[in-house]
N, CA, C and O atoms as a printed pandas DataFrame, in Angstrom:
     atom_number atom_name residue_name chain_id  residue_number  x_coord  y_coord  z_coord
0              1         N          UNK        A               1  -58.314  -58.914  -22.893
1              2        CA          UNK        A               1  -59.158  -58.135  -22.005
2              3         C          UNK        A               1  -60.602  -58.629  -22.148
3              4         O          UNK        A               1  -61.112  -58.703  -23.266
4              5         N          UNK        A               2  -61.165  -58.917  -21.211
5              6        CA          UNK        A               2  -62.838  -59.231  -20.719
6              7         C          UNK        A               2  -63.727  -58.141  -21.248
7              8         O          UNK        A               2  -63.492  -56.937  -21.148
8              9         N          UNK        A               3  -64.735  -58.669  -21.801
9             10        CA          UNK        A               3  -65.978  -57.698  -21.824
10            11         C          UNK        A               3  -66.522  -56.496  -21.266
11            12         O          UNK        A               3  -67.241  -55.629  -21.763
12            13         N          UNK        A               4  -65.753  -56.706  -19.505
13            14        CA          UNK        A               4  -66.259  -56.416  -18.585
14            15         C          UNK        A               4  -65.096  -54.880  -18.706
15            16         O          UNK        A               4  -65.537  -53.761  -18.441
16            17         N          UNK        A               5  -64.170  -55.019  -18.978
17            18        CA          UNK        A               5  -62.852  -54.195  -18.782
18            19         C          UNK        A               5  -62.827  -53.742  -20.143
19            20         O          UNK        A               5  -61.768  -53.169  -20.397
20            21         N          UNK        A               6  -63.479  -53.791  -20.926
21            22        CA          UNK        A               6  -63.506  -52.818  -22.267
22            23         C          UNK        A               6  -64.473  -51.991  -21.669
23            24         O          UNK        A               6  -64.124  -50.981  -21.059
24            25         N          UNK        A               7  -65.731  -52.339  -21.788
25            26        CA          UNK        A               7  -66.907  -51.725  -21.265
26            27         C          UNK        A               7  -66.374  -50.598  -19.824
27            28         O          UNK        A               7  -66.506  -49.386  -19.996
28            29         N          UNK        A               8  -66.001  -50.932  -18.955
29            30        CA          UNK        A               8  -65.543  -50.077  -18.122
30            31         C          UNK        A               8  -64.388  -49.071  -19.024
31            32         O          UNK        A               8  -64.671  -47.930  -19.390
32            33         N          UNK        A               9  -63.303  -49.616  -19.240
33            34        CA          UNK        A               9  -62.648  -48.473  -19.822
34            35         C          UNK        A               9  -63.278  -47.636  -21.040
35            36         O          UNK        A               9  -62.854  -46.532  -21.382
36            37         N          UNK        A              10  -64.149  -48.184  -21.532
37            38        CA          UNK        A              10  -65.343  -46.985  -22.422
38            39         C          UNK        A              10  -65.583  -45.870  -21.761
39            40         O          UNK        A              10  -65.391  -44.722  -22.160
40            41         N          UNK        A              11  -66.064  -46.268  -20.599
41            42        CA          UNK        A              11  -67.437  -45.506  -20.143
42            43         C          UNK        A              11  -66.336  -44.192  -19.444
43            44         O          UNK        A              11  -66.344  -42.989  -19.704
44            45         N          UNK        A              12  -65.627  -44.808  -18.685
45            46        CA          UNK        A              12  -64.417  -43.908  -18.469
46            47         C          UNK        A              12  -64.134  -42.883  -18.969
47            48         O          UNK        A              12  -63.959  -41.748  -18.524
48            49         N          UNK        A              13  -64.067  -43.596  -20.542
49            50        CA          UNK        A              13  -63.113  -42.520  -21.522
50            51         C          UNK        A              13  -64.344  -41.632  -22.005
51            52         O          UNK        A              13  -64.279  -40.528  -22.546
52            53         N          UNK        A              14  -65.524  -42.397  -21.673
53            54        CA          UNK        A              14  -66.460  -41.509  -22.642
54            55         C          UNK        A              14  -67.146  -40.044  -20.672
55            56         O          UNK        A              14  -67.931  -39.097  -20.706
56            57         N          UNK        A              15  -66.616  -40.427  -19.840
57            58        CA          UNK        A              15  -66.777  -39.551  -18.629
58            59         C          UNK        A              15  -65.588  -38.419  -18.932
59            60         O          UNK        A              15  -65.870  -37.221  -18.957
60            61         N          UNK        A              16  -64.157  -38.937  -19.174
61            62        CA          UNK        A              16  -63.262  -38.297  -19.398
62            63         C          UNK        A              16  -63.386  -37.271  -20.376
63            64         O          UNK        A              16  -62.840  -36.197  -20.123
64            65         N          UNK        A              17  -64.188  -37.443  -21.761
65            66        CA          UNK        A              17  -64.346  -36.258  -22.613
66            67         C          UNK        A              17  -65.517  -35.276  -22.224
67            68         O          UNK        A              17  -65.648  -34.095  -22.544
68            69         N          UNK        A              18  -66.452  -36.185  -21.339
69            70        CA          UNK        A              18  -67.947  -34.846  -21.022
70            71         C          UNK        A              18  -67.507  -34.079  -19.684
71            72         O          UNK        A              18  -68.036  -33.047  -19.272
72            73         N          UNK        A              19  -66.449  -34.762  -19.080
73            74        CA          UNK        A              19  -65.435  -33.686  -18.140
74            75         C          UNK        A              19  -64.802  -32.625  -18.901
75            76         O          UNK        A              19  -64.762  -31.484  -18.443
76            77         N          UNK        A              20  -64.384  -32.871  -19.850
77            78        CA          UNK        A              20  -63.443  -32.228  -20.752
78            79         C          UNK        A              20  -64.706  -30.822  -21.641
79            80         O          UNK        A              20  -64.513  -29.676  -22.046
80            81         N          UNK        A              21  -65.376  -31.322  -21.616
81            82        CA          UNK        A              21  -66.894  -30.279  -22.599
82            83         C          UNK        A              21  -67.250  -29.884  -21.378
83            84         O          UNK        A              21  -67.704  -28.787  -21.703
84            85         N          UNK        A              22  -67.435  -29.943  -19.901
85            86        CA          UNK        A              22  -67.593  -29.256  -19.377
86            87         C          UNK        A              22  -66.697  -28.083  -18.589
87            88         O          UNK        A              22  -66.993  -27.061  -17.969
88            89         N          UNK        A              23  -65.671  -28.639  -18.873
89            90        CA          UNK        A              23  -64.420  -27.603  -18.345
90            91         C          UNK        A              23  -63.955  -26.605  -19.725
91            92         O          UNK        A              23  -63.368  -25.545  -19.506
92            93         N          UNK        A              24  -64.197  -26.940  -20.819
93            94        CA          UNK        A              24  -64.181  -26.017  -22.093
94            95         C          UNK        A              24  -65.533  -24.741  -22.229
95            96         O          UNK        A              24  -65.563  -23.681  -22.854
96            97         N          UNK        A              25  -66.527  -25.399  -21.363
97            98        CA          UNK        A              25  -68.041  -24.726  -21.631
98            99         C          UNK        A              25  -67.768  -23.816  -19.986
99           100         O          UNK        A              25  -68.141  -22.663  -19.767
100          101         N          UNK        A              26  -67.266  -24.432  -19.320
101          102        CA          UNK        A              26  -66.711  -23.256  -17.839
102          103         C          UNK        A              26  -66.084  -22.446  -18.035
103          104         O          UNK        A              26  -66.291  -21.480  -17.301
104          105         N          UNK        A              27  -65.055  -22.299  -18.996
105          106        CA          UNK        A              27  -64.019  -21.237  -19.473
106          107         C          UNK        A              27  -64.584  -20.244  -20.221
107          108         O          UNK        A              27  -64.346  -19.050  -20.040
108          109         N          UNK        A              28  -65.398  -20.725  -21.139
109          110        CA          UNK        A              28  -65.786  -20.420  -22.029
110          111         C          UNK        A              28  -67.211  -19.275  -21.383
111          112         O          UNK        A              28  -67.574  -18.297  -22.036
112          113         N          UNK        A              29  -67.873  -19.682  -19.964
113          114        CA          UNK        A              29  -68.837  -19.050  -19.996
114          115         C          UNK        A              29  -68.767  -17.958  -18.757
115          116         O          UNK        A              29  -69.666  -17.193  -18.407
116          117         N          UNK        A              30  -67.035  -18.150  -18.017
117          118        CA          UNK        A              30  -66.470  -17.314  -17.266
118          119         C          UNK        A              30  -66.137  -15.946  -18.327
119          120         O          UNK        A              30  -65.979  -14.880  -17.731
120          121         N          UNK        A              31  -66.049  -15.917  -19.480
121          122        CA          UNK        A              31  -64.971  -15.134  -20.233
122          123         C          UNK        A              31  -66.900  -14.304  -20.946
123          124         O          UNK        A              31  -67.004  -13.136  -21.320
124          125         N          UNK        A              32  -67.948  -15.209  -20.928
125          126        CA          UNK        A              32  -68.990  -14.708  -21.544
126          127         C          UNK        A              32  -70.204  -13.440  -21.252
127          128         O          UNK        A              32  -70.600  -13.169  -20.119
128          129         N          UNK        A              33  -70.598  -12.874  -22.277
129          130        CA          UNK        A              33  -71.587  -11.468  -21.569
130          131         C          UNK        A              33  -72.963  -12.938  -20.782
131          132         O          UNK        A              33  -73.090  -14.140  -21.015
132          133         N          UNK        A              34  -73.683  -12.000  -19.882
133          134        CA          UNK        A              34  -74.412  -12.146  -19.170
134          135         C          UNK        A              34  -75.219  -13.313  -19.788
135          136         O          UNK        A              34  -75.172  -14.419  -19.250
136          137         N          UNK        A              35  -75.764  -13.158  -20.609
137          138        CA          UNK        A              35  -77.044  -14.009  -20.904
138          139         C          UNK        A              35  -76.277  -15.125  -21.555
139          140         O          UNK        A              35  -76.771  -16.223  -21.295
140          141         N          UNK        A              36  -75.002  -15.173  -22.480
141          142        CA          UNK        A              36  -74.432  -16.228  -22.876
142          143         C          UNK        A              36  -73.856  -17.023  -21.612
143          144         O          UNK        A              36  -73.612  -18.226  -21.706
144          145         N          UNK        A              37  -73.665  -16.374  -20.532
145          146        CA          UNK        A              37  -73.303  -17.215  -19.213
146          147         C          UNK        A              37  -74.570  -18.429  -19.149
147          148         O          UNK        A              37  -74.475  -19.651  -19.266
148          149         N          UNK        A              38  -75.774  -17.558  -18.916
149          150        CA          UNK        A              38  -76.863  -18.312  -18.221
150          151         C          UNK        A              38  -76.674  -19.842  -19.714
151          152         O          UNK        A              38  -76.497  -21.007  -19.358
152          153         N          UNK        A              39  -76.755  -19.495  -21.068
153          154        CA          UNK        A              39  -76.706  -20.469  -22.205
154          155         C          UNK        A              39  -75.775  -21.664  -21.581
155          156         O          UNK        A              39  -76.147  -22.790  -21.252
156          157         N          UNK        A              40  -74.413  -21.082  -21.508
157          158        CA          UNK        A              40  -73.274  -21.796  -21.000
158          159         C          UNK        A              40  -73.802  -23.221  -19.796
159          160         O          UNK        A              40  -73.651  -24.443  -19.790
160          161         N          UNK        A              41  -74.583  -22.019  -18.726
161          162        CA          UNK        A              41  -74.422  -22.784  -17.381
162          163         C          UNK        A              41  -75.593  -24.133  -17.646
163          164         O          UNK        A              41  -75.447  -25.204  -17.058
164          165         N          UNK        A              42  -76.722  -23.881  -18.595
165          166        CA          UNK        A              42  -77.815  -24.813  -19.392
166          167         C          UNK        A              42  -77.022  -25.788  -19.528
167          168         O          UNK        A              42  -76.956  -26.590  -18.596
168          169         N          UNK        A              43  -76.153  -26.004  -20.790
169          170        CA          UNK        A              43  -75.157  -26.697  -21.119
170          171         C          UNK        A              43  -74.199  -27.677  -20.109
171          172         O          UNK        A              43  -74.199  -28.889  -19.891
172          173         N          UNK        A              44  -73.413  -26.586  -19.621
173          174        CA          UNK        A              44  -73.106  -27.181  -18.250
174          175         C          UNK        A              44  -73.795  -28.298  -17.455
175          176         O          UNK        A              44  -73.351  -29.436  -17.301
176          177         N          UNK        A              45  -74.987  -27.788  -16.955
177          178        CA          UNK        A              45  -75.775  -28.648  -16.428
178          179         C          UNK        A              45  -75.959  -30.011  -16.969
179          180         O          UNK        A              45  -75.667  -31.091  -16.455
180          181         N          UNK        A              46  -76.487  -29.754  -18.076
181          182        CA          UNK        A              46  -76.921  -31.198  -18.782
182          183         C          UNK        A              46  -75.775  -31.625  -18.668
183          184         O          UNK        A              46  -75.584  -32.231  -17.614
184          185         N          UNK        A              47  -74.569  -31.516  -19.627
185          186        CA          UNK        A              47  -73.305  -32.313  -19.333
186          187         C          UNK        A              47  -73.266  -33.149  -17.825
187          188         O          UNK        A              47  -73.327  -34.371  -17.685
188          189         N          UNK        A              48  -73.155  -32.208  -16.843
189          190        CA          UNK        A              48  -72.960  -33.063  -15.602
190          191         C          UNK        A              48  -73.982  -34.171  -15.818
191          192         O          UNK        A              48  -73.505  -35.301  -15.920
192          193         N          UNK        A              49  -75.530  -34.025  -15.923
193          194        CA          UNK        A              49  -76.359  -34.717  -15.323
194          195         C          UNK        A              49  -76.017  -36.238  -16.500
195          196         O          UNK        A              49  -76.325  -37.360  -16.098
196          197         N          UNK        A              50  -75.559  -36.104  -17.501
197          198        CA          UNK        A              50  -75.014  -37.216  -18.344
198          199         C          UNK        A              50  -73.749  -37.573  -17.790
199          200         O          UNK        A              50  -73.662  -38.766  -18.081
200          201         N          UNK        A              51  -72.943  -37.326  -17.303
201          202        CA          UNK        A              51  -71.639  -37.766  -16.324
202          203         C          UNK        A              51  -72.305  -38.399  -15.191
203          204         O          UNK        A              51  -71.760  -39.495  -15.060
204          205         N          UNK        A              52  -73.380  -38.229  -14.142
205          206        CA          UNK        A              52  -73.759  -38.704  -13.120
206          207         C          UNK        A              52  -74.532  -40.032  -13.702
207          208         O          UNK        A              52  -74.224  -41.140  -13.263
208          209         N          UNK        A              53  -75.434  -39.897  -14.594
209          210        CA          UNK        A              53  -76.125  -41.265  -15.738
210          211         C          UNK        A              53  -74.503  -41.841  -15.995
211          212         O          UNK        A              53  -74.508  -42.853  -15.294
212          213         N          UNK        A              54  -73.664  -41.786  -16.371
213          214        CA          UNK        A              54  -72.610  -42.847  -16.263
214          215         C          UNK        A              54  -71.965  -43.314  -15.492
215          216         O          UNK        A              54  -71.378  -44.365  -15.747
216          217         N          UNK        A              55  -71.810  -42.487  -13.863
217          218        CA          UNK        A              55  -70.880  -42.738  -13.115
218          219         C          UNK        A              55  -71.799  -43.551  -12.138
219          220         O          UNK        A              55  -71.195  -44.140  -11.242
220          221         N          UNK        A              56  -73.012  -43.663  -12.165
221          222        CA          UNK        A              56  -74.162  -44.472  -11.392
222          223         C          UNK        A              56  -73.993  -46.014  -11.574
223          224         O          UNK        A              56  -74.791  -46.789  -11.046
């Protein structure tokens, strides 16, 4: 395998787990009192905006 095709399947796998922290931190902040929601949805956020920095 090429440089090129490790590096891609990284980045993948490393999109695949901050999908995964954000669907654990969604459950997690559906089930939460009020103000731990808003904590949650913080979290949330950033996660995505580091998924969009990789998928660019």
């Amino acid at each position: 395998m090429n440089t090129k095709d490790e590096f891609v399947r990284r980045i993948h796998s490393e999109l695949d787990q901050v999908k995964n922290e954000i669907d654990a931190l969604a459950a997690k902040a559906d089930q939460a009192e009020e103000k731990v929601q808003a904590e949650f949805r913080q979290q949330i956020e950033a996660l995505h905006s580091k998924s969009m920095y990789f998928a660019s």
